[in-house]
C-alpha positions in Angstrom: 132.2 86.3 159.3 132.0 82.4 157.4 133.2 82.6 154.0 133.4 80.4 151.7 135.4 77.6 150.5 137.3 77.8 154.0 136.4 76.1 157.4 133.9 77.2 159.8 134.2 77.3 163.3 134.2 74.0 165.6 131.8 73.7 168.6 130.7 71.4 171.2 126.9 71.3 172.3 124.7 68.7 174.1 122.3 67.0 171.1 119.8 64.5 171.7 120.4 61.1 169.8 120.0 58.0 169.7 117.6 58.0 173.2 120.0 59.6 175.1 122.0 63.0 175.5 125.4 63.3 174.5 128.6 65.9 173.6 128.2 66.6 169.6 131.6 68.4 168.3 131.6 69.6 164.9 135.5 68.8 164.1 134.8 65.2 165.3 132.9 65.2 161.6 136.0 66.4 160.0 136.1 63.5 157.6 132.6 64.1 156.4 130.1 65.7 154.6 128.0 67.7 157.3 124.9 69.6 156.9 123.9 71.7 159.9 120.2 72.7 159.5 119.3 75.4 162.0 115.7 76.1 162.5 114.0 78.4 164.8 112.1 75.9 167.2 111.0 73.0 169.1 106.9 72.9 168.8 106.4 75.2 166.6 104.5 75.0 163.1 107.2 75.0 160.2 110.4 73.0 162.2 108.0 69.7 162.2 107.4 69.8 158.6 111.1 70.3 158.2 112.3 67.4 161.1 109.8 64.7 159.8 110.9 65.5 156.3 114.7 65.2 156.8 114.0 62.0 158.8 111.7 60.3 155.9 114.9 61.2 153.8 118.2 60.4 156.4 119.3 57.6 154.3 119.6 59.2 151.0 121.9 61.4 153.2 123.5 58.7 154.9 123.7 57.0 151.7 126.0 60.3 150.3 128.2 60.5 154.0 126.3 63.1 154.9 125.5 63.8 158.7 122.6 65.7 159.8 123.1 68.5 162.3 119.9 70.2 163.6 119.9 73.1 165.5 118.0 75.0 167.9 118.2 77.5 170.6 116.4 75.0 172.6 117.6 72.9 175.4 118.5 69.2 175.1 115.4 68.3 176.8 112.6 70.3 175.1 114.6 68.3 171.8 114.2 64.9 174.2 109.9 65.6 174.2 109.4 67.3 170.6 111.7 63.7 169.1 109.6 61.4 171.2 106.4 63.9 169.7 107.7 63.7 166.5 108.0 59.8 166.9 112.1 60.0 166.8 114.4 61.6 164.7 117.3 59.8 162.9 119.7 62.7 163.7 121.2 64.6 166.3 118.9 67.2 167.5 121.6 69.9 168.9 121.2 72.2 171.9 122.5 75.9 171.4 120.7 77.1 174.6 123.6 79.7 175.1 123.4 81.0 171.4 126.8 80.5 170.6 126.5 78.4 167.7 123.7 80.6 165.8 126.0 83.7 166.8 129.0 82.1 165.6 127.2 81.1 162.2 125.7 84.8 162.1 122.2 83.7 161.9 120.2 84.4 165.5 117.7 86.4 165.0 116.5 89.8 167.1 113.8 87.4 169.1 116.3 85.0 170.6 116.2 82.4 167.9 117.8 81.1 165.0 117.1 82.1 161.1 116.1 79.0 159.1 119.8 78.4 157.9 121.6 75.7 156.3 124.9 75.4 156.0 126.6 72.3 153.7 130.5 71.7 155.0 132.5 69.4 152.7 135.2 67.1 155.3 137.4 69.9 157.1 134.6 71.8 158.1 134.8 73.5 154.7 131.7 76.0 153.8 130.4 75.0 150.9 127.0 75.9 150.9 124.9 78.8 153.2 121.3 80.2 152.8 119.4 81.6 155.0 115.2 82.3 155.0 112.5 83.7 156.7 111.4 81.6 159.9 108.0 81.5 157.7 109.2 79.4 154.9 110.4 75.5 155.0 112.9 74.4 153.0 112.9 71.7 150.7 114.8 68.5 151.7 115.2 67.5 147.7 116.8 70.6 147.1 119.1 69.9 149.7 120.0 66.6 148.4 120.2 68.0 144.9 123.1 70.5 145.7 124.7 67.8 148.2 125.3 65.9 144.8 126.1 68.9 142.8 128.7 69.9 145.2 130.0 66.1 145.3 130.4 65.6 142.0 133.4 68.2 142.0 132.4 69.2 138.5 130.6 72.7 137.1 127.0 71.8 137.2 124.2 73.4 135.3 121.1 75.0 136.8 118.6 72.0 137.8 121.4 69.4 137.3 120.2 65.9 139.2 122.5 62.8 139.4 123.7 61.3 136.4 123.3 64.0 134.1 126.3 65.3 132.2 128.6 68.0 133.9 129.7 71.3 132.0 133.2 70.7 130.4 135.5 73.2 131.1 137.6 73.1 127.4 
């Protein structure tokens, strides 16, 4: 079971990046801000909406040290075709064709796939953020960013806080 405010576990999967496929391992990202997206899968009708959104937005993550992490149960392959579809993807699109990353994270799903999950780890793999939604519903990408910077600014926030606004002072 994650929890928490302590680290989650490491793994080691095939991605597709950068035009090729290579060995992604999650505690290779220990100095950074990581957000590991799982969605259910490759050609389907809600992930593209997702992918192309998080790609029109990769360097306002970038721009915060955040690396991208999507995940599928689908092979390295099908996430070759559906990035060249998709007109490439900025990120690593990860391979969990075994299901041992969505089983480790506690989010596969009865049918052999993955929930729509996110998880946001802070550097040391620590689990800062985790939701999880129906494979019906997309998330939203500014929301994402918004609690990235939230979480950064190592201050209480207050509900709908954005960038620049004041912090809750603890005295």
């Amino acid at each position: 079971m994650l929890e928490l405010l302590k680290p989650v576990p490491d793994f080691t999967a095939f991605a597709f990046a950068d035009g090729r496929f290579s060995p992604v391992t999650l505690s290779d990202l220990n100095e950074k801000w990581v957000l590991l997206f799982f969605y259910p899968r490759d050609f389907s009708y809600v992930c593209p909406t997702e992918i192309i959104e998080l790609a029109r937005r990769a360097s306002e993550f970038e721009a915060l040290g955040v690396q991208i992490l999507a995940i599928s149960c689908d092979s390295e392959f099908s996430h070759r075709a559906w990035a060249q579809e998709l007109g490439g993807v900025p990120f690593p699109l990860v391979a969990d064709f075994e299901k041992r990353v969505a089983g480790a994270f506690g989010v596969l799903l009865e049918g052999g796939f993955p929930a729509r999950a996110t998880f946001v780890l802070s550097p040391g793999r620590v689990l800062q953020h985790m939701s999880a939604t129906s494979p019906n519903v997309g998330r939203s990408v500014a929301e994402l960013l918004r609690l990235i910077e939230a979480l950064q600014v190592g201050a209480m926030t207050p509900a709908e806080w954005h960038r620049g606004e004041p912090t809750i002072d603890e005295s």
